[in-house]
C-alpha positions in Angstrom: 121.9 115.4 167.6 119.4 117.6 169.3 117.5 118.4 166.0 114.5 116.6 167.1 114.7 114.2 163.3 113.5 110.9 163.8 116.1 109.3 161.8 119.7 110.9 160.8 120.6 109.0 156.9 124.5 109.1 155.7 125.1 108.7 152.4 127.5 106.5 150.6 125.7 106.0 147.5 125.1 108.3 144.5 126.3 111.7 146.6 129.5 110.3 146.7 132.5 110.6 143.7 133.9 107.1 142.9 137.0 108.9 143.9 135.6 109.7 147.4 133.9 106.7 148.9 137.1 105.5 150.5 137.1 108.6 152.8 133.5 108.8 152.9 133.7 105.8 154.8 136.1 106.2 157.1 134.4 109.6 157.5 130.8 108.0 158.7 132.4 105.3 160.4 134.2 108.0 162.6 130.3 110.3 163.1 128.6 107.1 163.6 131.3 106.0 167.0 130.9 109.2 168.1 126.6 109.7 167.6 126.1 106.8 169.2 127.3 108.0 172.4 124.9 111.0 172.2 122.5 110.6 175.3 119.4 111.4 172.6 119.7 110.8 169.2 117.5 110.4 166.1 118.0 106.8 164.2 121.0 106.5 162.2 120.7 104.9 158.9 123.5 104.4 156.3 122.6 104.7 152.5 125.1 101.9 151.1 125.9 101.7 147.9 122.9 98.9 145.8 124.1 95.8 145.1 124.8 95.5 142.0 127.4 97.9 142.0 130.2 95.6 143.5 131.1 98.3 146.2 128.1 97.6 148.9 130.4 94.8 150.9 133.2 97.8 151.5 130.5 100.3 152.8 128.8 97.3 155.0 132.7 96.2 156.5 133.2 100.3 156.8 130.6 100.9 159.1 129.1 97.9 160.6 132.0 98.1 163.5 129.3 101.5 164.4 126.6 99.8 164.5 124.3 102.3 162.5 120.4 101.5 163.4 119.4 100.9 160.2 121.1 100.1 156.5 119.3 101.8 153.8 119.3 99.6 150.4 118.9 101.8 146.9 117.2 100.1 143.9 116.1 96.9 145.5 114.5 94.8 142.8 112.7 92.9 145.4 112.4 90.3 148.1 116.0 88.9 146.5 117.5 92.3 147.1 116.5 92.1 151.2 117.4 88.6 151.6 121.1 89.0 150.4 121.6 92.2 152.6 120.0 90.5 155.3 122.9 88.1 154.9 125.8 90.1 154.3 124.2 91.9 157.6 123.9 88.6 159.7 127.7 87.9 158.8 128.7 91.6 159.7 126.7 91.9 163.0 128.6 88.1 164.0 132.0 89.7 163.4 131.4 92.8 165.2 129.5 91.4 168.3 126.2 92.5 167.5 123.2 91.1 168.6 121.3 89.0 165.8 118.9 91.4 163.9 120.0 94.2 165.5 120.5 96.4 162.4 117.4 96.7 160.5 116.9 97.5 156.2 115.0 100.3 154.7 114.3 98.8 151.2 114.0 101.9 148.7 113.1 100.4 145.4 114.5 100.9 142.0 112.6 103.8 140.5 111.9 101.5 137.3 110.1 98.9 139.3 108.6 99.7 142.1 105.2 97.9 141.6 107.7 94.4 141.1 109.5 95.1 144.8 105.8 95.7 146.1 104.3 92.3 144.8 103.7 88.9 147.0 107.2 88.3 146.8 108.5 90.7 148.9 105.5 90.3 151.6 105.8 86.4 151.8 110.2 87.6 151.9 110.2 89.5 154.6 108.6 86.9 157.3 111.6 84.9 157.0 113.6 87.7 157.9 114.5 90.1 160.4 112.8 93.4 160.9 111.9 96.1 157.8 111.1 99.0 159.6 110.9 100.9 156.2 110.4 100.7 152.3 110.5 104.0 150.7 109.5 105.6 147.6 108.4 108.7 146.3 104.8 110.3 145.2 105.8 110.4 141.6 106.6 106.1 141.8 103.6 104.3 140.4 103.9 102.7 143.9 102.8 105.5 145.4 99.5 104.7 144.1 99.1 101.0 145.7 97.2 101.2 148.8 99.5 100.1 151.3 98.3 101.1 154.9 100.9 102.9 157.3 100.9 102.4 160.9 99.6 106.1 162.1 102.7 105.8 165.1 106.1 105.9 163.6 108.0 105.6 167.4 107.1 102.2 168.8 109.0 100.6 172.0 110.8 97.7 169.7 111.2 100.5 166.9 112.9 103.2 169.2 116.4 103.4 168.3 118.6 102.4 171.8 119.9 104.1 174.2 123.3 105.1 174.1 126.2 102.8 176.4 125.5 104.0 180.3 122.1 105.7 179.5 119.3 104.5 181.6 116.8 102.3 179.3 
């Protein structure tokens, strides 16, 4: 936890055998408990399963209880995509005693249509809802072409992950 890395991502999507996820989450819901205590740590992200795979609710129930930082959503096809994690979030973060908003999405769109999650859609989306700290893609994506300006600070004060429980600030 002392790596210095801004953000820490565990993977439950693609890296993962069908045959494994159970134990894969019951494996990051147990590192998740226990890096949250950590004095210093980078963010920690999950990378849930997409959507339309049937298997994102399990990963969400899974680790929620943690309270990872941040939930990473693979092939989002758009504003859609964020609004219904945003909701299966909001009903999470109610059963496990989280504050509203407190886990934010990093929206990685599909690799097929990356200039559709990019469009007004997603833009006039996102207002509505609660943070997105991140939308990833690669420099290959045809996104990566759209001008798209990046705050030049990555570490703001309402951006910083918390402290852990008993840490000052």
């Amino acid at each position: 936890m002392t790596s210095g890395a801004d953000a820490l991502i565990v993977d439950l999507e693609d890296s993962i055998s069908p045959a494994g996820k159970e134990g894969a989450r019951k494996t990051a819901l147990a590192f998740l408990k226990k890096a949250r205590t950590a004095k210093q740590r980078p963010r920690l992200l999950v990378r849930v399963n997409a959507i339309e795979t049937g298997l994102i609710d399990d990963d969400l129930d899974a680790v929620m209880a943690a309270a990872p930082d941040m939930i990473m959503l693979p092939k989002a096809e758009g504003g859609a995509s964020v609004i219904h994690l945003d909701a299966k979030l909001a009903v999470r973060e109610a059963e496990n005693g989280l504050p509203e908003n407190a886990t934010g999405i990093v929206a990685a769109p599909s690799k097929l249509k990356p200039e559709g999650f990019l469009a007004t859609q997603l833009t006039s989306t996102v207002r509505y809802l609660r943070q997105l700290p991140g939308l990833m893609t690669t420099t290959s994506s045809p996104a990566a072409k759209l001008s798209i300006p990046l705050p030049t600070e990555t570490t703001t004060p309402e951006h910083s992950p918390p402290s852990a429980p008993g840490s000052p600030g």
